[in-house]
C-alpha positions as CSV (number, residue, x, y, z in Angstrom):
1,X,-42.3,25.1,60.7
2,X,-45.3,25.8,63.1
3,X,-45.7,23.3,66.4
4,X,-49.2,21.9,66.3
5,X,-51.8,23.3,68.9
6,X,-51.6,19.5,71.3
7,X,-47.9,20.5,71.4
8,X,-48.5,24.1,72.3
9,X,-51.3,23.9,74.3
10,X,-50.2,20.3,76.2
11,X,-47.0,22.5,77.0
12,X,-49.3,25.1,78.7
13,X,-50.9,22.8,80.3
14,X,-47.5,21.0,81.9
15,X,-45.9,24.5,83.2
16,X,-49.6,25.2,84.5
17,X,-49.1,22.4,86.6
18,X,-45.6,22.7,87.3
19,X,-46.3,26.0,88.6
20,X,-48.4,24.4,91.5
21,X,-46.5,21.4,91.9
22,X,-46.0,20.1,95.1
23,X,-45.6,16.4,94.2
24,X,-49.6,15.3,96.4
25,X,-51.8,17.4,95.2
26,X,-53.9,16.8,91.8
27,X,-55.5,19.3,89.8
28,X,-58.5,18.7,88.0
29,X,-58.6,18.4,84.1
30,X,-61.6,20.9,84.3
31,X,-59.6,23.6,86.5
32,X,-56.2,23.2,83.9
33,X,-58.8,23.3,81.2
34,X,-60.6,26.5,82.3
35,X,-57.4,28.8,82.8
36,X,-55.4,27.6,79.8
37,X,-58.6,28.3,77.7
38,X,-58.6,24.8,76.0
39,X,-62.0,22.2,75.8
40,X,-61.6,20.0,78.7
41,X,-62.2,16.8,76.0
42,X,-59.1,17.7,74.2
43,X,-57.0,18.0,76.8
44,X,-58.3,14.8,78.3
45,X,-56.3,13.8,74.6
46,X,-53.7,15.1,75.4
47,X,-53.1,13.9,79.1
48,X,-53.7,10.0,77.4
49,X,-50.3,10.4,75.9
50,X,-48.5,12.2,78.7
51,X,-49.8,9.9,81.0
52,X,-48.7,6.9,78.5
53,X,-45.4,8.1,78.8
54,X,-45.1,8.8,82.0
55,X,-45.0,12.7,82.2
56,X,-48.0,13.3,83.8
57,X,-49.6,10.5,86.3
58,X,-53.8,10.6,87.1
59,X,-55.3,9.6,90.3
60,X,-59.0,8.9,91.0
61,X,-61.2,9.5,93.7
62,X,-62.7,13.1,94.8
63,X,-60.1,14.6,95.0
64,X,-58.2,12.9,92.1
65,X,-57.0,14.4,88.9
66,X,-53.4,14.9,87.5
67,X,-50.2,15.6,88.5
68,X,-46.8,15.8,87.0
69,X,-45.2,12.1,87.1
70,X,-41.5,14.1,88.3
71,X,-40.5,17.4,89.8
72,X,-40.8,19.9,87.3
73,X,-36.8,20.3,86.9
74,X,-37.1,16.7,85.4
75,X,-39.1,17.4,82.8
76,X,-37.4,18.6,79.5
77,X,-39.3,20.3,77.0
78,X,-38.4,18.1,74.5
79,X,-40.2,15.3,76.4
80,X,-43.0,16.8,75.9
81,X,-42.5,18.0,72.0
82,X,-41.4,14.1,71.5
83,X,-44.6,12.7,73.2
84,X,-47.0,15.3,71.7
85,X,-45.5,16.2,68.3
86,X,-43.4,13.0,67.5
87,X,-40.2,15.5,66.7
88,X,-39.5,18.3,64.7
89,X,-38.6,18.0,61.7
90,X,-37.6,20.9,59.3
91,X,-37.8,18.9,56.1
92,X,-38.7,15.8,54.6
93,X,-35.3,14.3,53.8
94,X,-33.8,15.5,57.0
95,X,-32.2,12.5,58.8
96,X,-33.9,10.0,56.2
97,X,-31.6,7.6,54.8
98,X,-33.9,7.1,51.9
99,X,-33.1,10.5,49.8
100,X,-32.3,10.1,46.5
101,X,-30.3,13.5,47.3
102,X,-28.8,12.8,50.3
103,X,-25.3,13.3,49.6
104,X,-25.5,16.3,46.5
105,X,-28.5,18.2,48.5
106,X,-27.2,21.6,49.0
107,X,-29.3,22.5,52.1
108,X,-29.1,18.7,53.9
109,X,-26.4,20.1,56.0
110,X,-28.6,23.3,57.2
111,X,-31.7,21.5,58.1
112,X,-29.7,19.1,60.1
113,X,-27.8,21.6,61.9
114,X,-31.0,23.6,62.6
115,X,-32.5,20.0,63.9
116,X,-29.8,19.8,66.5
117,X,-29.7,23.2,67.5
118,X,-33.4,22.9,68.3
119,X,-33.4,19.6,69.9
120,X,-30.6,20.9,72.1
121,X,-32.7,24.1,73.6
122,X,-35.4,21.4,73.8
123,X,-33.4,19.1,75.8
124,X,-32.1,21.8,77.6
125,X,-35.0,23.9,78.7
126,X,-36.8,22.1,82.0
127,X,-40.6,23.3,82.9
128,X,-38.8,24.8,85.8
129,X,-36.8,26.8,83.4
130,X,-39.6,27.9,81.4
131,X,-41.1,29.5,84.7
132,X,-38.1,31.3,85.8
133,X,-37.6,32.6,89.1
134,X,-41.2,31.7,90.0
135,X,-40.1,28.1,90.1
136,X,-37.5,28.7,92.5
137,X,-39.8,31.0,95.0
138,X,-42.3,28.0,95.2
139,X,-39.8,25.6,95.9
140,X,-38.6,27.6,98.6
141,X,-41.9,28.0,99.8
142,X,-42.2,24.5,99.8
143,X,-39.3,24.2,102.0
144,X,-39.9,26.6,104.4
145,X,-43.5,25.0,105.4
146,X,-42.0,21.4,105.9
């Protein structure tokens, strides 16, 4: 099981901006784009669903762009897998009703489990999380300039 590159790279691209949040300011699809290495088009892709769901929000203007649509420490990373990947799902029968082998299937029971092991470090893991200590030090940061 392998998470697909919008997944991967979408993620990037939310703790990028996490890691400069500050709840005003908007970063540019072409700055995000440059330091997370990734074409600016397909990112635009991406940022159509977050924005859809209400991850990320856009603002125009010059000095528009996005911005994350809550604090970073509201943001699970299964938010974004869900928006970007749809779920994970370990094999095809896995929470389908419609197996033929769904009660005899002798490794039903270990996909599921390994499902909602996973979906609980998704749920979790906040983009704050995923930064660490960093997060905390810009928060204070924040706090000490207001």
């Amino acid at each position: 099981m392998k998470l697909s590159t919008k997944t991967r790279y979408g993620l990037r691209a939310m703790l990028y901006m996490a890691e400069r949040y500050d709840g005003e300011r908007a970063l540019s699809v072409g700055e995000i784009a440059r330091e997370q290495g990734v074409s600016e088009k397909y990112l635009e892709q991406l940022f159509t669903r977050l924005r859809r769901f209400g991850l990320i929000n856009s603002i125009r203007g010059a000095q528009g762009g996005y911005l994350l649509g809550r604090p970073p420490e509201e943001i699970t990373a299964a938010s974004v897998v869900e928006v970007l990947e749809g779920g994970i799902v370990f094999a095809d029968c896995s929470g389908s009703e419609e197996c033929d082998n769904r009660n005899t299937c002798p490794t039903r029971d270990l996909w599921e489990r390994l499902k909602g092991s996973v979906d609980e470090i998704l749920e979790d893991t906040t983009l704050s999380d995923l930064l660490g200590p960093k997060s905390s030090e810009i928060a204070a940061e924040a706090v000490r300039k207001e």
